[in-house]
py3Dmol code that shows the C-alpha trace and the ligand (Angstrom):
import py3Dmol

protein = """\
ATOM      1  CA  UNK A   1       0.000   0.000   0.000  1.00  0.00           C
ATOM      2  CA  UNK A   2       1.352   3.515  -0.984  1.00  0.00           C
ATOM      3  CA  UNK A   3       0.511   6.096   1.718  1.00  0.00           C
ATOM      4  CA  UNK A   4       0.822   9.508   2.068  1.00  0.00           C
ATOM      5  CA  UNK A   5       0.452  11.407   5.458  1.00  0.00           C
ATOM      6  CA  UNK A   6      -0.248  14.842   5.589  1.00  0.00           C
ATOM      7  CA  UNK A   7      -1.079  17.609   8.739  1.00  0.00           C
ATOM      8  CA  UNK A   8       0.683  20.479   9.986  1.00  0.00           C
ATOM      9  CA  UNK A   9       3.363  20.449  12.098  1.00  0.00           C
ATOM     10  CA  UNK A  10       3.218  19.128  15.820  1.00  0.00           C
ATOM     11  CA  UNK A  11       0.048  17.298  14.768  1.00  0.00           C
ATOM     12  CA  UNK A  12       2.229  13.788  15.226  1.00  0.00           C
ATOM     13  CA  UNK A  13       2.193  12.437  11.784  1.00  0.00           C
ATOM     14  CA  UNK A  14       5.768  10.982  12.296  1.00  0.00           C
ATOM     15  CA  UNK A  15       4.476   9.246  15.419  1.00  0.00           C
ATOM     16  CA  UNK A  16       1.976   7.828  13.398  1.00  0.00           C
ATOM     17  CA  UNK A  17       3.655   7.169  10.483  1.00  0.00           C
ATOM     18  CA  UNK A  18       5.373   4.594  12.822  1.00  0.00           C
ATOM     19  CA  UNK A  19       3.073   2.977  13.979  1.00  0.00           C
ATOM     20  CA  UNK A  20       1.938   1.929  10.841  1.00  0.00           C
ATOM     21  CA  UNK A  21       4.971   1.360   9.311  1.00  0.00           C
ATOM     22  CA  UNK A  22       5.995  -0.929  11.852  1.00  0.00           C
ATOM     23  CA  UNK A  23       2.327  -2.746  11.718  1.00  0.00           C
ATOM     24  CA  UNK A  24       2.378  -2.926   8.413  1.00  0.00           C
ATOM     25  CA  UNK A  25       6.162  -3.522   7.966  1.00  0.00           C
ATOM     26  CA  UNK A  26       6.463  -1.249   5.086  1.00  0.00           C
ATOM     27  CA  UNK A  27       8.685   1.859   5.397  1.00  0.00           C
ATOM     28  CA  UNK A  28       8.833   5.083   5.716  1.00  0.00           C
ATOM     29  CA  UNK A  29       9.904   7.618   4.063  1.00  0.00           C
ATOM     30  CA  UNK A  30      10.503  11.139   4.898  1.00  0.00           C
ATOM     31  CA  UNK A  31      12.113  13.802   2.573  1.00  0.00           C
ATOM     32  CA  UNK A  32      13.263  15.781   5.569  1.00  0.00           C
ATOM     33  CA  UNK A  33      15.779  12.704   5.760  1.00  0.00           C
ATOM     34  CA  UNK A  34      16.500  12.532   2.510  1.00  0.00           C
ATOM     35  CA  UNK A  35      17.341  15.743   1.978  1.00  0.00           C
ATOM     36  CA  UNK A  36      19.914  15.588   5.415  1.00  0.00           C
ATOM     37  CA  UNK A  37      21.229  12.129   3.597  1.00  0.00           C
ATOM     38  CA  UNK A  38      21.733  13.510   0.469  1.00  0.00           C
ATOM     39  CA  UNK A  39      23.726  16.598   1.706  1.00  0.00           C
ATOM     40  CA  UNK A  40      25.916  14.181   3.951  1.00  0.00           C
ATOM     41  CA  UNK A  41      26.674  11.731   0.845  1.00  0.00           C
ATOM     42  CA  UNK A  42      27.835  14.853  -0.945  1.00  0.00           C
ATOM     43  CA  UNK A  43      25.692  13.242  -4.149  1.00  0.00           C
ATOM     44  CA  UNK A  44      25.306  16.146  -6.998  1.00  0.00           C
ATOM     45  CA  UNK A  45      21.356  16.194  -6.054  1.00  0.00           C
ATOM     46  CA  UNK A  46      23.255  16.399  -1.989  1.00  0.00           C
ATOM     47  CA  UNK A  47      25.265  19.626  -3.080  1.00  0.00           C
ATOM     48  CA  UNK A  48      22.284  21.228  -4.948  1.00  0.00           C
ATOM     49  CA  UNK A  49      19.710  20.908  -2.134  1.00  0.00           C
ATOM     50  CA  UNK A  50      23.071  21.983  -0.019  1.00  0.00           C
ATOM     51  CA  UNK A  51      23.135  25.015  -1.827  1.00  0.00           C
ATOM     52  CA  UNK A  52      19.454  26.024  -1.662  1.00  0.00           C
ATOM     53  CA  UNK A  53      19.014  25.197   2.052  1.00  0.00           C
ATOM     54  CA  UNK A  54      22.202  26.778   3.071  1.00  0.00           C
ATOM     55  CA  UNK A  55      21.415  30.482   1.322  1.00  0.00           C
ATOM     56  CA  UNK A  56      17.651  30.367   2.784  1.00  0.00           C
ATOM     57  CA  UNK A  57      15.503  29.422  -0.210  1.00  0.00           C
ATOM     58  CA  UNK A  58      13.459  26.480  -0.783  1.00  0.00           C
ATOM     59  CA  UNK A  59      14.304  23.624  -3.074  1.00  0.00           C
ATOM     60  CA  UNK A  60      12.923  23.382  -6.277  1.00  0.00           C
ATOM     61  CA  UNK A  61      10.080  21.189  -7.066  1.00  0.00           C
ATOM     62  CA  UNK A  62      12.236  19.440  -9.825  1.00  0.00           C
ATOM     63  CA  UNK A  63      14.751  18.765  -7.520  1.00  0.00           C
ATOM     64  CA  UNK A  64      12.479  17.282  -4.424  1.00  0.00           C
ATOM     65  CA  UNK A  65      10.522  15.062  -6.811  1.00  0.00           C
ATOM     66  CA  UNK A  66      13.815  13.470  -8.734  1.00  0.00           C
ATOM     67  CA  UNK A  67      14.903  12.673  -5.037  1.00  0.00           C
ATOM     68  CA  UNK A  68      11.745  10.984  -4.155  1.00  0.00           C
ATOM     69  CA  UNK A  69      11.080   9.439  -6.859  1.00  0.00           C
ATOM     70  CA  UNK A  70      14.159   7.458  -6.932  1.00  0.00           C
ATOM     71  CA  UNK A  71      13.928   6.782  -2.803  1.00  0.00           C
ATOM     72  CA  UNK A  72      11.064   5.212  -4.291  1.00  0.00           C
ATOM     73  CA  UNK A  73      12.065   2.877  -6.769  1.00  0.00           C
ATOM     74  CA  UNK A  74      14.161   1.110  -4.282  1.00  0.00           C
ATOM     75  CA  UNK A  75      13.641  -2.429  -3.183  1.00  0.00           C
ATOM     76  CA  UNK A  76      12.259  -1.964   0.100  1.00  0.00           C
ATOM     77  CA  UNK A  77       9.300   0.193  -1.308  1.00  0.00           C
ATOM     78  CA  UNK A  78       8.015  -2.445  -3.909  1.00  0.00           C
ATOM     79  CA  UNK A  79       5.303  -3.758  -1.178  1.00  0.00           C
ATOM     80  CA  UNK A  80       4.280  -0.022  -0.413  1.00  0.00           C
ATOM     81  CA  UNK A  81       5.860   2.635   1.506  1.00  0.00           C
ATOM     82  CA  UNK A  82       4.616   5.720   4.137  1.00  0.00           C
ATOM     83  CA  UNK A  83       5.778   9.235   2.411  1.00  0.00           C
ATOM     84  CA  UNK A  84       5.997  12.290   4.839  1.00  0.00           C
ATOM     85  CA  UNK A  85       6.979  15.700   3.925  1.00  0.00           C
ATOM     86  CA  UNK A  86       5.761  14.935   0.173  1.00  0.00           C
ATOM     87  CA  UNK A  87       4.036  16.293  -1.831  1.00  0.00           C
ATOM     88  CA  UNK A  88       4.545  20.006  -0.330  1.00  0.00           C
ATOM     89  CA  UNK A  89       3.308  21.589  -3.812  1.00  0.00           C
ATOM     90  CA  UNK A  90       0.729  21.136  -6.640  1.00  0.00           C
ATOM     91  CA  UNK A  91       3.373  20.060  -9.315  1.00  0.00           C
ATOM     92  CA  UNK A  92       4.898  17.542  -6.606  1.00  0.00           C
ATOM     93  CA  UNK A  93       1.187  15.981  -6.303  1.00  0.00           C
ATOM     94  CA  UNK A  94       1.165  15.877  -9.927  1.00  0.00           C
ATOM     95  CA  UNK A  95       4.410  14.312 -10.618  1.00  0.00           C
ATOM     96  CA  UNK A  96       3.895  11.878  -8.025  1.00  0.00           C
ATOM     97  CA  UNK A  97       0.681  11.261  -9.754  1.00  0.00           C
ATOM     98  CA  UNK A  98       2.627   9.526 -12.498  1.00  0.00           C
ATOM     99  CA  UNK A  99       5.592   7.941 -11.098  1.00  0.00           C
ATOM    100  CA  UNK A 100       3.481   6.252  -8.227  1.00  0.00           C
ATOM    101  CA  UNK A 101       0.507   4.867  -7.645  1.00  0.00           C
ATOM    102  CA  UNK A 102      -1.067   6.676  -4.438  1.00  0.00           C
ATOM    103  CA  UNK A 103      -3.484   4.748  -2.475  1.00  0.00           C
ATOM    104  CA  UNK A 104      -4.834   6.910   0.120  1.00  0.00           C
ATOM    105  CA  UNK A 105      -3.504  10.179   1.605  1.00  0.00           C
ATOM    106  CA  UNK A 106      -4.130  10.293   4.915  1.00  0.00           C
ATOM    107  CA  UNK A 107      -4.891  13.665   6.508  1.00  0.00           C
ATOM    108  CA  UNK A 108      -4.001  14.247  10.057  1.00  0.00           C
ATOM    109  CA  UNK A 109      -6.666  17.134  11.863  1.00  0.00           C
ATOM    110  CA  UNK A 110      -5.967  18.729  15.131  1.00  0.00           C
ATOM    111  CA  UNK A 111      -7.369  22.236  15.695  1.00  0.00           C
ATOM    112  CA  UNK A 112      -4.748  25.134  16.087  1.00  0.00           C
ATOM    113  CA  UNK A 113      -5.226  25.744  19.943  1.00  0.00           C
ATOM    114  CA  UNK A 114      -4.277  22.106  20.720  1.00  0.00           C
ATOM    115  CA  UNK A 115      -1.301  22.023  18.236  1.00  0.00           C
ATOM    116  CA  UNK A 116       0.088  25.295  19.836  1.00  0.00           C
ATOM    117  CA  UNK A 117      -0.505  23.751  23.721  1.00  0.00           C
ATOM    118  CA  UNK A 118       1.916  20.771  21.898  1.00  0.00           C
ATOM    119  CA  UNK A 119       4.442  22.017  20.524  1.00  0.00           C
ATOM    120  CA  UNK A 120       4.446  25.138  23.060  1.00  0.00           C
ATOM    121  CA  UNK A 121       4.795  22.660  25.893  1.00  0.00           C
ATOM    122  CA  UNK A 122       8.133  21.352  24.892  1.00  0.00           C
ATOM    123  CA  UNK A 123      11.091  21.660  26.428  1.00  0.00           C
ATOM    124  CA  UNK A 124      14.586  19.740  25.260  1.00  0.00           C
ATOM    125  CA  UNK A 125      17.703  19.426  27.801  1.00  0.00           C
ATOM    126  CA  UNK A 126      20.576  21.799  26.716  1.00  0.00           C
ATOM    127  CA  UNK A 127      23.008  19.369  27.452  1.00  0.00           C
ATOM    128  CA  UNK A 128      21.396  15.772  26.002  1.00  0.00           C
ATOM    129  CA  UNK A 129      18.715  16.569  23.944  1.00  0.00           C
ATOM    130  CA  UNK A 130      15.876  14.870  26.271  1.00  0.00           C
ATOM    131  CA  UNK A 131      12.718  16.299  25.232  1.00  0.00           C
ATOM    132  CA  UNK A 132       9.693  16.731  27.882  1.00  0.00           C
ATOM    133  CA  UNK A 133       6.761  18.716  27.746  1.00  0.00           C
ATOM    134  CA  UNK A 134       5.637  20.664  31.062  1.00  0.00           C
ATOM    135  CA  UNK A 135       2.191  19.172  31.062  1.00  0.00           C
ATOM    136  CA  UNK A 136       2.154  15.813  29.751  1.00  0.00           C
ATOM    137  CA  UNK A 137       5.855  14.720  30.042  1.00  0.00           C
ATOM    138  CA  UNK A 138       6.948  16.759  32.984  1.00  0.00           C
ATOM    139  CA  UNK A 139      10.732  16.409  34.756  1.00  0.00           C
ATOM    140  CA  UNK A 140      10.398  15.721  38.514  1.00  0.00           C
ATOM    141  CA  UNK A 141      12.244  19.320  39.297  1.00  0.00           C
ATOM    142  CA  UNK A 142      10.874  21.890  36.918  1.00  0.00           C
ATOM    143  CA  UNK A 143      13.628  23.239  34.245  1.00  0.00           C
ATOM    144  CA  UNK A 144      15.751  20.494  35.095  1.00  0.00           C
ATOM    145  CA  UNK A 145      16.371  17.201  33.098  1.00  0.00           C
ATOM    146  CA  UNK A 146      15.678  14.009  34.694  1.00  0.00           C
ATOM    147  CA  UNK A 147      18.434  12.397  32.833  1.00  0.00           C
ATOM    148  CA  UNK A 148      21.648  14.528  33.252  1.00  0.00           C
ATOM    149  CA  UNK A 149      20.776  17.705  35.118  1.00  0.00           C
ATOM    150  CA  UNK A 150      20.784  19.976  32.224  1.00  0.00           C
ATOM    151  CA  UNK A 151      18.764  23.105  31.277  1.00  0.00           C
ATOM    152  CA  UNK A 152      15.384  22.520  29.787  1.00  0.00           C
ATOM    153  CA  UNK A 153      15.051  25.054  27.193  1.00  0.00           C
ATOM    154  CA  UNK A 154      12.196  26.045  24.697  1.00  0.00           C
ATOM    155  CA  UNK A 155      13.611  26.331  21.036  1.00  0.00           C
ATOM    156  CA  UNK A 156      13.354  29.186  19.054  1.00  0.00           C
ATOM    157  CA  UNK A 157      10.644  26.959  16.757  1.00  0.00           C
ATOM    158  CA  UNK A 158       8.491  26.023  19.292  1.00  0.00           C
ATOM    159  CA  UNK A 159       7.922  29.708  21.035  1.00  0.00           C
ATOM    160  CA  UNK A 160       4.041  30.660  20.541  1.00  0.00           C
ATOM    161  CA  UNK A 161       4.486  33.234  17.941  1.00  0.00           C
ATOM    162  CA  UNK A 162       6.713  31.145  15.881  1.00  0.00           C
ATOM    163  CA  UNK A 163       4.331  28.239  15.728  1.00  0.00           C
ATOM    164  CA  UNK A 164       1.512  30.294  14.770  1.00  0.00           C
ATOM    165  CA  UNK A 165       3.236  31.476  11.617  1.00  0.00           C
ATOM    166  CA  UNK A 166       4.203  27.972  10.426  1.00  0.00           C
ATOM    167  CA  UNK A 167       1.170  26.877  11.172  1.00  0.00           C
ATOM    168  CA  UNK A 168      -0.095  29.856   8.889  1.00  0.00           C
ATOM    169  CA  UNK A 169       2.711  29.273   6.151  1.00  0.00           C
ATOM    170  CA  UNK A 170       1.453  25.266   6.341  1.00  0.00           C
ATOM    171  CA  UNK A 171      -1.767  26.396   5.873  1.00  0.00           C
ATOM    172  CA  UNK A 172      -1.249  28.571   2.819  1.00  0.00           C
ATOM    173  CA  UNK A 173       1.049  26.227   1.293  1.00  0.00           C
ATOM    174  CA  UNK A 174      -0.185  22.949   1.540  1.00  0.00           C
ATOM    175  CA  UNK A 175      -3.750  23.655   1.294  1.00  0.00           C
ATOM    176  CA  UNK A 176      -3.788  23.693  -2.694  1.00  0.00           C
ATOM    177  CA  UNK A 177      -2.246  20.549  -2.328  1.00  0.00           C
ATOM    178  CA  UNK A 178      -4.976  18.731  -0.012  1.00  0.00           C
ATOM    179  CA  UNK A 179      -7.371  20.292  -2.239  1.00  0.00           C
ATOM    180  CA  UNK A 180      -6.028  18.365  -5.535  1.00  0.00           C
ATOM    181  CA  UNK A 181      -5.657  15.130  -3.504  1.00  0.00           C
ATOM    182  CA  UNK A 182      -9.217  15.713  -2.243  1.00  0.00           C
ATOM    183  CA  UNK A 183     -10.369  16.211  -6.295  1.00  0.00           C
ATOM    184  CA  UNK A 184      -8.581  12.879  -6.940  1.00  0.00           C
ATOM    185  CA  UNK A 185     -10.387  11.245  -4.062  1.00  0.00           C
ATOM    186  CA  UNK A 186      -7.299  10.209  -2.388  1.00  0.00           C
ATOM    187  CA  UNK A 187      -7.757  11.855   0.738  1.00  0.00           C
ATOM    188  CA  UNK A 188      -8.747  10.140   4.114  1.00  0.00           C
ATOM    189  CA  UNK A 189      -9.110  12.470   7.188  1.00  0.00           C
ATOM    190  CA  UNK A 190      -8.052  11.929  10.301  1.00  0.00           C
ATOM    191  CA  UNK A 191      -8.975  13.350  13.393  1.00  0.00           C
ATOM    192  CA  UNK A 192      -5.768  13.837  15.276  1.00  0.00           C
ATOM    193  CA  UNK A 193      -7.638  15.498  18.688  1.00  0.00           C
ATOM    194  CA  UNK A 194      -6.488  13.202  20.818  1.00  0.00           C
ATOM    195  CA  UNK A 195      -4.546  12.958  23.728  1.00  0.00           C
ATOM    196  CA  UNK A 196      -1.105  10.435  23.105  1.00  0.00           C
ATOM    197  CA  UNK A 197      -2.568   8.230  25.421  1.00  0.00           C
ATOM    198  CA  UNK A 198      -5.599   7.760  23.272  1.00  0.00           C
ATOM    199  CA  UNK A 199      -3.203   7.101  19.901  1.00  0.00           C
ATOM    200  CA  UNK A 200      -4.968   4.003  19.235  1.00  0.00           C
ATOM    201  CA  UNK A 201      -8.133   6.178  18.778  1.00  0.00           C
ATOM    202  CA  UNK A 202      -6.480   7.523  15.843  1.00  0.00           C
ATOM    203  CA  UNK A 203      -4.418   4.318  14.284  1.00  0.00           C
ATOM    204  CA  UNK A 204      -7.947   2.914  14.523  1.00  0.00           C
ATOM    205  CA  UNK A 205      -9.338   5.005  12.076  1.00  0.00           C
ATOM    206  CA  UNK A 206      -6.313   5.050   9.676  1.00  0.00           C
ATOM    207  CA  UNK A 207      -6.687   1.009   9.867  1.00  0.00           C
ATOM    208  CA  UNK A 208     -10.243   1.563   8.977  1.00  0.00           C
ATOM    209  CA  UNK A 209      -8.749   3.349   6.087  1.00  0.00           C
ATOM    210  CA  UNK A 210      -6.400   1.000   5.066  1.00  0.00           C
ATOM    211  CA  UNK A 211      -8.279  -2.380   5.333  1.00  0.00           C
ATOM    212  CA  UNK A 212      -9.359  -2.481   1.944  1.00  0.00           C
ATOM    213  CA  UNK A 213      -5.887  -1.704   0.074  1.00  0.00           C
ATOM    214  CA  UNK A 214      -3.500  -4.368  -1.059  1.00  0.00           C
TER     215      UNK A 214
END
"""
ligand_1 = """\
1
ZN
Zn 19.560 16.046 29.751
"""
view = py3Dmol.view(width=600, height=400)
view.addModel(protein, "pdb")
view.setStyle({"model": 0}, {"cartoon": {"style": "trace"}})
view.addModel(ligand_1, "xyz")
view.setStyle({"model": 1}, {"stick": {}})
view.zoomTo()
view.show()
């Protein structure tokens, strides 16, 4: 089965994503780690996406769906696959359109308020890199990491007024996008209000989704 998961960010598609991909034993495949890959391997597609990220501008639509389009074609995606981060854009949705057969896109749906008490809640250890969040993950001494005593910090993405414009910039971008799946009738949604607790609540309805695809 060939899946693609879409929702703004903090909305827990990746956690989701693994879930299935590990029930379903296919993988999956995100094009924020390709592009990091890429740029590591120093491959020519590597130092062009290098060069866009690096002076601030986005990369080109030609260039994101020659990447995933070969991540793709390789072995472990014959028996279906989980994309995330893809397609961002109208021509990506129509490219993909021809070098893949899409089963079902499956849109993640949280309202803004609870996506903002997410993502605003985190806090990641200085030192480490543990991640907690005050209300639902708290450390036992408040600012301080369970693990190894460090800081907890909020990152520069996660502060209020940050999420709210990527949230916006999601919103503007990727819209056009869900709206030409949608046309296609490839979109599932998914209603992503849900505590973590309650995840299963959500796989269920993906599964529900799913149970009819090959
Ligand atoms: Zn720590």
């Amino acid at each position: 089965m060939n899946i693609v998961v879409l929702g703004p960010p903090g909305v827990g598609k990746g956690t989701y994503a693994g879930v299935l991909s590990k029930k379903y034993d296919i993988p999956t495949i995100s094009v924020g780690d390709l592009f990091r890959r890429a740029i590591k391997n120093q491959t020519e597609l590597g130092k062009k996406i290098k060069s866009y990220v690096s002076s601030g501008n986005l990369v080109p639509d030609e260039t994101v769906i020659e990447l995933v389009k070969s991540r793709l074609e390789e072995d472990d995606c014959k028996n279906g696959f989980i994309l995330d981060g893809y397609p961002r854009t109208v021509p990506q949705a129509q490219a993909m359109m021809k070098f893949k057969k899409i089963d079902v896109a499956l849109n993640f749906i949280a309202p803004d308020e609870v996506i903002m008490e997410r993502i605003g809640g985190r806090r990641t250890c200085n030192k480490c890199g543990a991640i907690y969040h005050t209300k639902n993950v708290p450390p036992t001494i408040e600012g301080i990491c369970d693990q190894c005593s460090g800081r907890l910090v909020q990152r520069a993405d996660e502060k209020p007024e940050v999420i709210k414009n990527r949230l916006e910039v999601y919103r503007e971008k990727t819209q056009p996008v869900a709206d030409y799946l949608r046309k296609k009738g490839l979109i599932a949604d998914i209603d992503a209000n849900y505590p973590i607790e309650e995840i299963e609540k959500i796989i269920s309805q993906c599964k529900k989704h799913l149970q009819n695809i090959k």
